[in-house]
N, C-alpha and C positions, 0 to 999 in steps of 0.2 A: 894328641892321644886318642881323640873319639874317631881320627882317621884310620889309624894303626887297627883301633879296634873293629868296624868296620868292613877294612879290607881282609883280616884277620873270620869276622864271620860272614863276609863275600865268599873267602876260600870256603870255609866250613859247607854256608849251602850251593857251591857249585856241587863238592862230592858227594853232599846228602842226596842232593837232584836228581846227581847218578845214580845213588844204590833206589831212589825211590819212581825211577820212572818205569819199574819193571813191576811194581806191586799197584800202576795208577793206570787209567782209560785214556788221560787224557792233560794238556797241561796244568790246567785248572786243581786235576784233583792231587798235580806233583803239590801245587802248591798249598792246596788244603791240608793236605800232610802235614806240610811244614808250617804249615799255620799254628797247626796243633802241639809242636813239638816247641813253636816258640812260647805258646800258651801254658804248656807244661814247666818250662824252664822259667818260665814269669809267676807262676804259682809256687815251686821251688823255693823260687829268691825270695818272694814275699813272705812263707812262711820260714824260711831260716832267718831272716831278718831279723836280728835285737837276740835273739838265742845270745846267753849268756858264755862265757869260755870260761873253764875252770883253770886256775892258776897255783894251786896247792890242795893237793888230798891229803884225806885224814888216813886213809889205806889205799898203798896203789895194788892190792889186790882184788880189793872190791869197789874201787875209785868212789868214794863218795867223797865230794867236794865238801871244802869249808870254807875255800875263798873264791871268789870270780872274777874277773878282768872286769875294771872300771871301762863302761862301754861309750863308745864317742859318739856323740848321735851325728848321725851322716844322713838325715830325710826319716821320713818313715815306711812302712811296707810297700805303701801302697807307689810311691815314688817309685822304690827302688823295682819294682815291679813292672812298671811303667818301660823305665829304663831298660829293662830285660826284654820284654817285649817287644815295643820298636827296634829297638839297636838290631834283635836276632831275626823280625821281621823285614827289616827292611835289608840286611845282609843277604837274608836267605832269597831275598826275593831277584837281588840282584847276581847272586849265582844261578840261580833259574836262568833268570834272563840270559846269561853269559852261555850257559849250557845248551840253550834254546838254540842261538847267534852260531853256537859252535857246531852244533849236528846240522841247521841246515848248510853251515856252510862247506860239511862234510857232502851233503847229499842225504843224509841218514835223517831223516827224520821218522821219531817213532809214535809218530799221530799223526 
């Protein structure tokens, strides 16, 4: 499973690499982008993290709950955070690289 996902955000930052090499100087700063955006996506998870899910309202026109899903504990934020960060860092990194392999081996390099 952690392959699938992986190759899954490989794909992701090969095309992110693409839209972000035209807004970077250099490749360092593709990847600092992407640093950021996995940094953002880890703050994300960590703060939706244990967020409760509402399972019956007392109005669904004004939704206010009166029951909530019994929650399973699966780690806590900071884990799951973790998680988020490596996994999307190290994906991205390696669609970089893939991106990197492919323009030179186009000839195009745009640095």
């Amino acid at each position: 499973m952690i392959l699938i996902y992986l190759l899954f955000v490989s794909f992701l930052g090969y095309y992110l690499s693409k839209s972000l090499i035209q807004y970077s100087k250099s490749w360092s700063g593709v990847w600092a982008r992407g640093l950021a955006i996995s940094l953002a996506l880890a703050g994300f998870n960590a703060m939706r993290h244990g967020m409760p899910r509402c399972v019956e309202y007392d109005d669904p026109v004004r939704g206010s709950c009166i029951e909530y899903e019994e929650a399973k504990e699966s780690g806590d934020a900071g884990e799951t955070a973790r998680r988020t960060f490596f996994g999307t860092a190290a994906g991205g990194t390696v669609g970089m690289l893939l991106l990197q392999r492919n323009k030179r081996k186009d000839g195009n390099i745009p640095f």
